[in-house]
KOLKEVEX-411415 format. One record per residue: residue in three letters; x, y, z of N, C-alpha, C in turn. Coordinates in steps of 0.001 Angstrom, whole numbers, plus 500000, padded with zeros to 6 digits. Layout:
KOLKEVEX-411415
ALAXYZXYZXYZ
...
END
This chain:
KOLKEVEX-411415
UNK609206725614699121610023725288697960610267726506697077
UNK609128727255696946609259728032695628609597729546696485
UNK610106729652697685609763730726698772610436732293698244
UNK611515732133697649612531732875697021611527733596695647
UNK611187732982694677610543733042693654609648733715693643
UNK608614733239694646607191733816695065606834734864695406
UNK608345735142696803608012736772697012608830737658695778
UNK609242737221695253609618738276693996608414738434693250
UNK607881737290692738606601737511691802605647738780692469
UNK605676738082693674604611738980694545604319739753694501
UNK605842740635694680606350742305694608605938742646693183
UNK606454741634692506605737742182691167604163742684690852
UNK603595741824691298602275741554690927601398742596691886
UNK602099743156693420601787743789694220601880745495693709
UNK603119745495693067602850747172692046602412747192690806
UNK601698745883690128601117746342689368599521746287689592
UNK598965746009691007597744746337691451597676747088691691
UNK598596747971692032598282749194692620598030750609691695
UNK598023749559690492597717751151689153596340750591688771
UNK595764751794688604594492751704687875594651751960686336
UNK595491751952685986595752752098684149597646751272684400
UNK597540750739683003598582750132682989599085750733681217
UNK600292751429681518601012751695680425602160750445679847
UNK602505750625678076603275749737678222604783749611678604
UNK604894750939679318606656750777679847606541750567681416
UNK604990750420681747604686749554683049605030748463682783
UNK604502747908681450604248746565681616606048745974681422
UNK606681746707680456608299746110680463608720745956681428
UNK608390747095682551609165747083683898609075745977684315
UNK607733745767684681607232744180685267607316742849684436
UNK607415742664683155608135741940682961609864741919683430
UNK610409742514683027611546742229683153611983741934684805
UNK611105742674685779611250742077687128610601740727687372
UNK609853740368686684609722738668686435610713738153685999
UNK611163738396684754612839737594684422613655737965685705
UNK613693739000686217615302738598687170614870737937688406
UNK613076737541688260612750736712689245612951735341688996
UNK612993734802687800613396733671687592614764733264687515
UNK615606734031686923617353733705687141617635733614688678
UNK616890734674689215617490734393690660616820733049691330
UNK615411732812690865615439730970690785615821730200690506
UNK616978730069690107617667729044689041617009728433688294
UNK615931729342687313615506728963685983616401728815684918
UNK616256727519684073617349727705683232616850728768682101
UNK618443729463681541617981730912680956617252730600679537
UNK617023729115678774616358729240677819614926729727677560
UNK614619728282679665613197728310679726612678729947680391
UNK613504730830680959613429731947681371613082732908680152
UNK613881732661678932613769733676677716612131733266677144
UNK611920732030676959610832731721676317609417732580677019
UNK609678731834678489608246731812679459608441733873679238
UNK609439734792679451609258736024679660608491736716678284
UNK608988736169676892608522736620676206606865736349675812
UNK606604735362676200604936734768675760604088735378677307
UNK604827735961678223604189737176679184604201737880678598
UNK605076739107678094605901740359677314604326740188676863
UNK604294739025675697603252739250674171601722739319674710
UNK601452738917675444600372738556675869599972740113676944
UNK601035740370677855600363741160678455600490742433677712
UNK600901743033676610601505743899676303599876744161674849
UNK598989742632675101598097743111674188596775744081674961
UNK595763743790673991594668744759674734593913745213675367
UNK593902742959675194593021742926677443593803743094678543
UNK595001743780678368595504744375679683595539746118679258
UNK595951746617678221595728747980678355594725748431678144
UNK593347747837677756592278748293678014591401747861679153
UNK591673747255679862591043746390681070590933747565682181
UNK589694747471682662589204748033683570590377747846684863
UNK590757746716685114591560745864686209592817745287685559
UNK593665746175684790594641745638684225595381744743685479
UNK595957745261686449596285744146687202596106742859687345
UNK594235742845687486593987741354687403594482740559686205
UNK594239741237685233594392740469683570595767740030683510
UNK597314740374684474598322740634684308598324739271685695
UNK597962738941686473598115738077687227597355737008686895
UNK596309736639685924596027736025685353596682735452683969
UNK597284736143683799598415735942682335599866735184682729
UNK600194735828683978600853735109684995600731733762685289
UNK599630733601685837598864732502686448599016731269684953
UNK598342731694683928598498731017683181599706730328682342
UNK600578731292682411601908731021681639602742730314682977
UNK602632730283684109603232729322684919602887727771685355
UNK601177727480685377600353726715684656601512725700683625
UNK601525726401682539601641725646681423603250725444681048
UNK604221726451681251605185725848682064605100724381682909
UNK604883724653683947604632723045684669604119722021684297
UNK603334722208683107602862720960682798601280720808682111
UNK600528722130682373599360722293682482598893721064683350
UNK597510720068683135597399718987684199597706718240684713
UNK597811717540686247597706716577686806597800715235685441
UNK599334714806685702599589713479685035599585712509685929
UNK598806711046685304598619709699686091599689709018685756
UNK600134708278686448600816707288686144600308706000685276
UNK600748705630684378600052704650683710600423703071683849
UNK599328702522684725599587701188685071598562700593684174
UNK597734700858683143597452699948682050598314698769681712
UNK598676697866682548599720696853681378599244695658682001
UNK599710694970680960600177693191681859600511693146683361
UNK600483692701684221601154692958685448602265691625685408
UNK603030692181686163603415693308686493603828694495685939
UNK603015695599686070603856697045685311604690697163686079
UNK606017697550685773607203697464685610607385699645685877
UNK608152700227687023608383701507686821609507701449687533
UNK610248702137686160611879702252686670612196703298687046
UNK613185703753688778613390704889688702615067705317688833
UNK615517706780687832616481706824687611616525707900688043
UNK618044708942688356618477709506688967619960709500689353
UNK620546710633689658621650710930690500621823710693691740
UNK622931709914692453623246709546693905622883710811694453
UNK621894710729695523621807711968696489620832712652696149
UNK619864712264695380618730712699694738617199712084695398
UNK617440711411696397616499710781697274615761709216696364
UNK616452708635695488615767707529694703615234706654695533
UNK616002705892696779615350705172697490614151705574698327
UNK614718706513699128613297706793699684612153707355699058
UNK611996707964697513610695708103696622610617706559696295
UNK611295705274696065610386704036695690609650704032696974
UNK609751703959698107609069703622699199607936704167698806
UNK607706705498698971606529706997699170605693706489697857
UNK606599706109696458605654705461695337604704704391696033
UNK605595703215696674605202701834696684603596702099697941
UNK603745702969698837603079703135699375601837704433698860
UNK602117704934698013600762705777697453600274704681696352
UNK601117703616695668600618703150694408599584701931695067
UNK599950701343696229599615700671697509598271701447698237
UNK598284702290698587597258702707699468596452703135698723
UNK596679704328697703596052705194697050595132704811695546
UNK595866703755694920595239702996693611595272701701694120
UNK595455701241695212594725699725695643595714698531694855
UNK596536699075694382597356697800693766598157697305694597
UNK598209695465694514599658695324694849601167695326694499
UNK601655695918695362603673696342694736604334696257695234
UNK605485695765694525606817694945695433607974696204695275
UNK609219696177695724610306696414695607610920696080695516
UNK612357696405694251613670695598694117614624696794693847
UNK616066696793694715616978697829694649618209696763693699
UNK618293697463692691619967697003691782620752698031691992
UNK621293698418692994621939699015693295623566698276693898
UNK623813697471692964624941696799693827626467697520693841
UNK626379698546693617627709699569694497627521699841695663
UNK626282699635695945626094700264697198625331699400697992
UNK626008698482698283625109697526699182624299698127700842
UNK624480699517701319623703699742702451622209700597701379
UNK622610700872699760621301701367699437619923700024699304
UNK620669699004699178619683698035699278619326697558700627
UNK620180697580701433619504697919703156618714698681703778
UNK618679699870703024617746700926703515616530700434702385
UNK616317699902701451615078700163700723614243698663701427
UNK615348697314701388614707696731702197614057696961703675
UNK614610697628704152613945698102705692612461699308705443
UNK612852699930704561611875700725704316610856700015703663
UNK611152699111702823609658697951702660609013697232703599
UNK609614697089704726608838696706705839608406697341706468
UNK608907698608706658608362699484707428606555699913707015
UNK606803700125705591605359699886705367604765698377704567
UNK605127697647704816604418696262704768604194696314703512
UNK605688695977702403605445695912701334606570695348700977
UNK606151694212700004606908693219699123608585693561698757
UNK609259692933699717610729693490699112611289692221697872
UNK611391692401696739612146691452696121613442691366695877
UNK614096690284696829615532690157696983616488689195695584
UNK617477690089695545618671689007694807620123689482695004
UNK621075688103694808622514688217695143623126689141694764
UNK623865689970694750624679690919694243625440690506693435
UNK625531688943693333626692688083691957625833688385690802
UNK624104688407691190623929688614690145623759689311689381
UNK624306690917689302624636691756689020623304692908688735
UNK623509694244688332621981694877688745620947694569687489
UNK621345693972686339620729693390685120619834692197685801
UNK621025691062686561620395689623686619619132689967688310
UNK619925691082689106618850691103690503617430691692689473
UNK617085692547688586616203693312687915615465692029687079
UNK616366690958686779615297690079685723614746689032686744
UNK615506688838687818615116687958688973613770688696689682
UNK613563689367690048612257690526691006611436690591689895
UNK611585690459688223610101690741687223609992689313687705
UNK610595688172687434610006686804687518609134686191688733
UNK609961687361689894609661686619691115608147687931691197
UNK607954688628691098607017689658690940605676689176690489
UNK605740688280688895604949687210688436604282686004689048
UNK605567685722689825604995684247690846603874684922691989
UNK604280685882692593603658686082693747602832687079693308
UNK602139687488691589601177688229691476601178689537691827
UNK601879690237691975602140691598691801601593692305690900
UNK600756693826691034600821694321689802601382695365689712
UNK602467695719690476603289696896690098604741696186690753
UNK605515696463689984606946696273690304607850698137690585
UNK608238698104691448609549699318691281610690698827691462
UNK611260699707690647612807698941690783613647700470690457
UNK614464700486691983615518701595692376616646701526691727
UNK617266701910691125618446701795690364619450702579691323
UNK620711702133690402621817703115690942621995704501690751
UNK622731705188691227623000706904691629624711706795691185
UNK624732707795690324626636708116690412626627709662691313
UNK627893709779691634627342711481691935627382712052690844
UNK627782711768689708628061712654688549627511711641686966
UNK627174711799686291626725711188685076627899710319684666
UNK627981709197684186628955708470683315628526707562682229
UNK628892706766681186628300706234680200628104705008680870
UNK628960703921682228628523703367682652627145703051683253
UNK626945703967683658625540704284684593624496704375683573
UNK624891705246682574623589705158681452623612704095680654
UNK624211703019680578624666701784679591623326701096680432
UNK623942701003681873623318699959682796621717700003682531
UNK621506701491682901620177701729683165619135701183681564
UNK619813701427680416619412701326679202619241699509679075
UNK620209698879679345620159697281679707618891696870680370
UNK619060697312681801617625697136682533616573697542682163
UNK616282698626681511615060698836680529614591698385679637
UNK615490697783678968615286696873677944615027695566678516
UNK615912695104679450615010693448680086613813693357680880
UNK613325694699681199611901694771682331611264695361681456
UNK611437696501680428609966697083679241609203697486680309
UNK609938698743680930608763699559682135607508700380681398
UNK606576700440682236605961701019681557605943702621681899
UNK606575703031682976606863704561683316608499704405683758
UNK609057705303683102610496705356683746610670706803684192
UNK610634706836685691610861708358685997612165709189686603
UNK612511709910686361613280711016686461613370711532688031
UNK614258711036688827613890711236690046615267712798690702
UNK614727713627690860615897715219690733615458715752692016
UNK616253715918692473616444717366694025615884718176693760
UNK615228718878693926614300720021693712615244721479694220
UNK616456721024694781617608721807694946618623721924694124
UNK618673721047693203619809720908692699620332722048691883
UNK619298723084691562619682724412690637620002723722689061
UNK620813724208688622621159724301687092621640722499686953
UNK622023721944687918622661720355687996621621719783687460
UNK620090720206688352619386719772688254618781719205686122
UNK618684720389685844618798720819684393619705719881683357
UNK620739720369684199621939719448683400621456718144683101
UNK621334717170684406621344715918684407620039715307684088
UNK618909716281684153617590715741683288617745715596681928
UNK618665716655680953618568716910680023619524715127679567
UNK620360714892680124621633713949680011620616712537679669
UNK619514712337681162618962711084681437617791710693680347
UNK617408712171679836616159712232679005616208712150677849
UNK618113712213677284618330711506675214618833710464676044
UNK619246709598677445619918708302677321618420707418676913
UNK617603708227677848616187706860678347615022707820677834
UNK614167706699677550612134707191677434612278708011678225
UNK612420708622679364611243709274679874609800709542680185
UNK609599709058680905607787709206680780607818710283682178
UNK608206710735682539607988711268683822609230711802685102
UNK609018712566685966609557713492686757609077713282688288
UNK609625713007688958609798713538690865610667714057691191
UNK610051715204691781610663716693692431610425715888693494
UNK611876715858694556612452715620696207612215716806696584
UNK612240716630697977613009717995698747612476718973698468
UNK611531719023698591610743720769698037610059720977699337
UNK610556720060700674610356721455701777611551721816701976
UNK612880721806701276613909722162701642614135723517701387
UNK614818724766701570614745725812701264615095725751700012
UNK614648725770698934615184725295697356614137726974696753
UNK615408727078695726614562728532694798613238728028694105
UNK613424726993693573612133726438692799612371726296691228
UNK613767726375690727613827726534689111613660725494688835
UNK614188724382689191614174722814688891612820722336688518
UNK611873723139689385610368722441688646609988723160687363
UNK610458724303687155610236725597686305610853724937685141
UNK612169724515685218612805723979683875612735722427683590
UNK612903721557684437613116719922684028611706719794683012
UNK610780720265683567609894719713682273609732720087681099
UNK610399721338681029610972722028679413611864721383678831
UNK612906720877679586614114720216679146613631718579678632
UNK613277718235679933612947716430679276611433716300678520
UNK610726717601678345609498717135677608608214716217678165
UNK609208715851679408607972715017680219607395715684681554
UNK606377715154681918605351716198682916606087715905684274
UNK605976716703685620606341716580686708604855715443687142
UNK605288714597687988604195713518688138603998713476690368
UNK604965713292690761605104713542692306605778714806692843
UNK605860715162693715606366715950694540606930715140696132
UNK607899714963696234608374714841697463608077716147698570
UNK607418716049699928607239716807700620607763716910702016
UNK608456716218702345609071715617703318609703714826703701
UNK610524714450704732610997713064704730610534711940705364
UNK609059712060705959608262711136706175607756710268705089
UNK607708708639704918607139708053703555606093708084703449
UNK604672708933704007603816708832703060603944710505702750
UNK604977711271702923604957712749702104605232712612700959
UNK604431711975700180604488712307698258603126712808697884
UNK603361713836696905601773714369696895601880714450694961
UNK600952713931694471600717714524692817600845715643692692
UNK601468715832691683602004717382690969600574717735690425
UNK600614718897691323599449719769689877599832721316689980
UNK600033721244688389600584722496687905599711723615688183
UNK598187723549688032598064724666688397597663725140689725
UNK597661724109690457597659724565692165599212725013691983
UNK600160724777691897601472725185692055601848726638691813
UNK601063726486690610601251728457690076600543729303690855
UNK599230728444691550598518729606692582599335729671693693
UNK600115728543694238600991728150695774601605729659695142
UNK602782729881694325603573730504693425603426732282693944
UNK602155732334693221601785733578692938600433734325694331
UNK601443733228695288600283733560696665599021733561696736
UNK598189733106695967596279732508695671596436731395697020
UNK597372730478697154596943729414698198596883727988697290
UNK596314727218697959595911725910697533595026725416698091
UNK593717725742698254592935725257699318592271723757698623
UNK592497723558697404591908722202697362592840720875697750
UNK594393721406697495595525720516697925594853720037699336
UNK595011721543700331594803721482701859593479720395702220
UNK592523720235701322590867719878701902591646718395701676
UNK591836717812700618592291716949700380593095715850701519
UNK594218717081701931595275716099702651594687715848704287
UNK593661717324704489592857716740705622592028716195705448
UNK591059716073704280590362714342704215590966713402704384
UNK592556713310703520593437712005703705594279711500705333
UNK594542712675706071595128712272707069594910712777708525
UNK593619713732708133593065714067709651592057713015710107
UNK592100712850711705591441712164712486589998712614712256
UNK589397711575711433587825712454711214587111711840712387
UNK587525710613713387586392710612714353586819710933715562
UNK587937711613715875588259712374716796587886713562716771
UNK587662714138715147587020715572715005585904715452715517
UNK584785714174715340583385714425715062583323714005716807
UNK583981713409717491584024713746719284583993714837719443
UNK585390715650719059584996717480719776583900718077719410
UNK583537717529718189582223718397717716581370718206718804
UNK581104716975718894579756716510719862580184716981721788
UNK581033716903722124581367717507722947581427718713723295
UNK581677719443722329581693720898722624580213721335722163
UNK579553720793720937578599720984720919577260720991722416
UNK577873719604723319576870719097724150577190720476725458
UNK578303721297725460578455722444725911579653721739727327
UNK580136720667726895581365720086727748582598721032727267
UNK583563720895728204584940721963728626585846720979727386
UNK586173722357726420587552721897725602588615721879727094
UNK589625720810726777590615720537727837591840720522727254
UNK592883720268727857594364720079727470594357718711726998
UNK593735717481726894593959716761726294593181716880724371
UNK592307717365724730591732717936723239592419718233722489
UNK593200720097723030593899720704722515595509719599722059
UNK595863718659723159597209717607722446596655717284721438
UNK595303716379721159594857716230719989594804717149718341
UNK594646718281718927594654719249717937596147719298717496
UNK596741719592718094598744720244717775599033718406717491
UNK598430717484717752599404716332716482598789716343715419
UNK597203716630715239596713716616713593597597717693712733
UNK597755719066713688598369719618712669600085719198712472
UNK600683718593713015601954718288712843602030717370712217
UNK600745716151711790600488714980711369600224715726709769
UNK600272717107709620599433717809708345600809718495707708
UNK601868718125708588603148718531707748603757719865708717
UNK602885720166709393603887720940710755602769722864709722
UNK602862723995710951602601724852710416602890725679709050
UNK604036726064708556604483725915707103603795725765706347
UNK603692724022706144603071723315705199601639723901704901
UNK600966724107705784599483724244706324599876725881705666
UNK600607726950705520600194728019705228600400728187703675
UNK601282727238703503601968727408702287600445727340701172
UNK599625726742701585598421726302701283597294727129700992
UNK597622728059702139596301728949702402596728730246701528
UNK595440730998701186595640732449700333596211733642701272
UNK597471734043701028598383734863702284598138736470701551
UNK598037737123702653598313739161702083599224739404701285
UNK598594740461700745600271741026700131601236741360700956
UNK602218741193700389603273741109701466604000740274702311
UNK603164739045702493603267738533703520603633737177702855
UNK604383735721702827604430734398702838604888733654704100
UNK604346732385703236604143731119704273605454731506704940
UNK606667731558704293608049731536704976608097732414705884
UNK607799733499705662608263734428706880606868734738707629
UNK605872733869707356604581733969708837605699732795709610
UNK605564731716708957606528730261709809607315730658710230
UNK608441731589709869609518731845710295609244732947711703
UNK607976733534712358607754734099713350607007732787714463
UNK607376731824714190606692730542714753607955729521715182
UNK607896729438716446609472728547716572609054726816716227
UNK610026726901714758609900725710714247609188724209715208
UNK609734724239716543609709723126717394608515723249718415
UNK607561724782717836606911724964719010605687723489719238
UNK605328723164718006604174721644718691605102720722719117
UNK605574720120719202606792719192719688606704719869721249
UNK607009720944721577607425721619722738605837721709723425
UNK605246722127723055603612721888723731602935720915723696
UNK603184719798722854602749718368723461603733717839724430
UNK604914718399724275605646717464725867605195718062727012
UNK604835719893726775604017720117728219603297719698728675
UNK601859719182727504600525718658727979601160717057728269
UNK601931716057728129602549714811728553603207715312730004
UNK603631716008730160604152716746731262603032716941732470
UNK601632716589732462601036716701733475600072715765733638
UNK599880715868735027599109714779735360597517714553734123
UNK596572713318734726595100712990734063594282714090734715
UNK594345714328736086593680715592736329593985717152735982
UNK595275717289736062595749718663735300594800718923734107
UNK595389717680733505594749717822731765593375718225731650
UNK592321717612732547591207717521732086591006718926732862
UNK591769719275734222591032720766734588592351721906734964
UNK592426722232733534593788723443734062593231724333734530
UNK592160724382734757592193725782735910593114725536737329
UNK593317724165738029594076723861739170595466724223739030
UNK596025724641737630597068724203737835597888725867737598
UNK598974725782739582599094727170739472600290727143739967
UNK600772728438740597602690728515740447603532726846740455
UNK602920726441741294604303725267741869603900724207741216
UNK602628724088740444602444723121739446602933723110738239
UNK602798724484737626604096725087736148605202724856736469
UNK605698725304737596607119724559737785607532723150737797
UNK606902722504738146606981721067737813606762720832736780
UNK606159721017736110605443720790734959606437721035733940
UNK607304722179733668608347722890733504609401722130733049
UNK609663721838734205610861720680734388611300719532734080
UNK609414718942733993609223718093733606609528717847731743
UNK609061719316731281609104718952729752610662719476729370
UNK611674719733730418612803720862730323612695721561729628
UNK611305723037729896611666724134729377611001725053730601
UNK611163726684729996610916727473731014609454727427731442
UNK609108727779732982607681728279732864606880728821732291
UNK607813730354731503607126731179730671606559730096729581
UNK606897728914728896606636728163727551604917727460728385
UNK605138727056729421603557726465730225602700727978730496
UNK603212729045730731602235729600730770601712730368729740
UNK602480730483728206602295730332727190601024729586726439
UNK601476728191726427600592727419726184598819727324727117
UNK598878727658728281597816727800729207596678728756728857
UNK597723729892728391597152730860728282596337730709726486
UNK597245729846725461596268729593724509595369728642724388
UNK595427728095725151594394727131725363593579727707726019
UNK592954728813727235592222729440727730591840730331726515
UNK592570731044725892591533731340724240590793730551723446
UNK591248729320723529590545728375722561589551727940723349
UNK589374727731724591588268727225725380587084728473725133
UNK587802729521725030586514730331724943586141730713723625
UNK586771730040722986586380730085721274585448729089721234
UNK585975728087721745585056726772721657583609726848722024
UNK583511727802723316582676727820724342581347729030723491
UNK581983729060722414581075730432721942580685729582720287
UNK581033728706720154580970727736719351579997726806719819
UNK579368726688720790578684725701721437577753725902721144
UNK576195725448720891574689725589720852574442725598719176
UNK575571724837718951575273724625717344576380725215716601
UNK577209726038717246577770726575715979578832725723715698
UNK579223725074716259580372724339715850579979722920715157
UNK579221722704714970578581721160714211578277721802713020
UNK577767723247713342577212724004711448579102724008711054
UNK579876724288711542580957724379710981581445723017710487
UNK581218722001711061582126720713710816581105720445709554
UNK580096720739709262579388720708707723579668720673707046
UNK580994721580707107582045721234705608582775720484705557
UNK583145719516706503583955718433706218583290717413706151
UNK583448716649704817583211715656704374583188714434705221
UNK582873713476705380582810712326706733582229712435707845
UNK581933713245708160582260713998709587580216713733709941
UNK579470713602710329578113713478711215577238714836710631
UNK576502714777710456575814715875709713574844716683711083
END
């Protein structure tokens, strides 16, 4: 998301480590290559003037020109002023109410509204244990209420239906009532999208707020949208409350200003992050993992997290014991391995995470990685027989060729893959007699 942004900061932050004294027409330089790092993010230029000058003041005092490590003090000043920009902490959603709490979400057509109620209904569902329905008033668009109904089944969650006669006021007072009967304690309700702002659209939305009394109404924006983005927060945030913000699309190649400015503009905190277009990719905003993602530190508590939440912990604690017992890592193992990590958001995701060199980001390590390569090496390992799998040592010219053919790609891609999996066997294999169970120690769940 922020890929554009980051390596600018980087560069920044990368020549001013490299001085052991920091003067202050160092420090202008590097500010001001922070400002043209943010315009070229599509920061809006207010929140750009503000955030540069409370760097300027700060680094320009004495714990950076007297600091042993002015650098550090200067990436820490960094660190902090991007922090607080975003939001400073992790905001909850507040379902304190009567139930049903009631969360309305608003937005521009093309801004992903339907598919974030799903990713809500299913984190507010899985993650805080409540039950929650769905209702789309979207009646311009009768296939947007087709897709949100299908997407409520898809994850086995309450769709609340009404006629389109009865307009998106009467379907919105029909789903609180019917929400009540069947005990619900969270209601969402998808509203309509214009492509462009009109007083219609904000009349409506102001109506329905007033007959449901949500208790979060959020701000749902493209994380692409650039300066639109800005625009139309600022528009939605004197029509309606505001309590809150979801950033879409932030694995899309997007500069990253939209998270930088909407919460300057509407005053309210970023609360989700859209991460994908899979429905359970919604992850809580936290500002200051973001500024470390940002300023290349990593995110390693995001990462521990999402592999507590969605790695196979008793498929892990098999290889452990297997490889531990000094049995052969195999090609079916290794399939196991390349879907956890594709199940973890594909390689990217996974680096975007981790603390990268100078020089170096998630984007352009990923970008030396062919996007499709796990996709392409689990159809090889499907590509061969139950005995192949369990003993690739058998498997030699006229078996890659089949094999090949089988997944339609070249030999070179099977003997590719063969050949990393014969590294990992002997990684594994040197991992055996304990060392690999002392390693799984750090994961939580996992057999001690």
């Amino acid at each position: 998301m922020f890929n554009t942004l980051s390596e600018r900061l980087r560069g920044v932050l990368d020549q001013v480590r490299g001085r052991g004294r920091l003067t202050e027409d160092n420090i202008q330089d590097a500010v001001r290559d922070v400002r043209r790092a943010l315009i070229e993010a599509d920061v809006a230029l207010p929140v750009v003037r503000d955030f540069v000058e409370l760097v300027r003041q700060r680094a320009l005092g004495a714990d950076v020109l007297r600091s042993l490590t002015p650098g550090q003090v200067f990436v820490r000043i960094l660190h902090e002023e991007l922090t607080r920009a975003l939001g400073q902490g992790a905001a909850e959603l507040n379902l304190r109410h009567q139930p049903p709490a009631v969360i309305l979400l608003a937005g521009l057509q093309g801004a992903g509204k339907t598919t974030t109620a799903a990713k809500l209904a299913l984190f507010i569902r899985d993650r805080l244990g409540k039950r929650v329905g769905l209702v789309s008033t979207d009646t311009q668009r009768p296939a947007a209420i087709l897709q949100l109904e299908r997407l409520a089944a898809s994850i086995n969650v309450p769709f609340l239906s009404g006629e389109i006669s009865l307009g998106a006021v009467g379907i919105a007072e029909k789903a609180l009532t019917d929400a009540r009967r069947d005990q619900l304690e969270v209601l969402i309700i998808d509203t309509a999208g214009r492509s462009r702002l009109d007083a219609e659209l904000l009349a409506e939305l102001r109506i329905i707020r007033d007959r449901t009394d949500p208790v979060e109404t959020l701000f749902v924006v493209d994380s692409m949208a650039g300066q639109d983005a800005v625009n139309s927060a600022r528009a939605f945030g004197d029509a309606l409350a505001l309590s809150g913000v979801i950033l879409t699309k932030a694995d899309g190649d997007a500069r990253g200003g939209a998270a930088l400015s909407v919460k300057t503009v509407t005053g309210q905190p970023i609360k989700f992050l859209g991460t994908g277009e899979a429905v359970s990719e919604l992850e809580t905003f936290h500002p200051d993992r973001m500024a470390s993602r940002i300023l290349g530190m990593g995110d390693v508590l995001s990462l521990v997290e999402e592999v507590q939440r969605k790695a196979d912990h008793d498929s892990a604690a098999k290889l452990a014991e297997k490889v531990a017992g000094g049995k052969q890592f195999d090609l079916n193992d290794l399939r196991a391995q390349l879907q956890q990590i594709s199940g973890l958001g594909g390689v990217e995701s996974l680096l975007e995470k981790m603390p990268l060199p100078a020089g170096m980001s998630a984007g352009k390590l990923a970008g030396q990685i062919e996007p499709k390569m796990l996709r392409r090496q689990i159809a090889i390992i499907d590509s061969m027989t139950p005995r192949e799998r369990r003993r690739p040592a058998i498997v030699d010219g006229s078996r890659r060729r089949r094999i090949a053919g089988g997944a339609g790609l070249p030999v070179q891609e099977v003997n590719r893959l063969l050949k990393q999996h014969s590294q990992m066997q002997k990684m594994m294999k040197k991992m055996g007699n304990g060392g690999l169970r002392r390693l799984m120690r750090g994961f939580p769940g996992l057999p001690r």
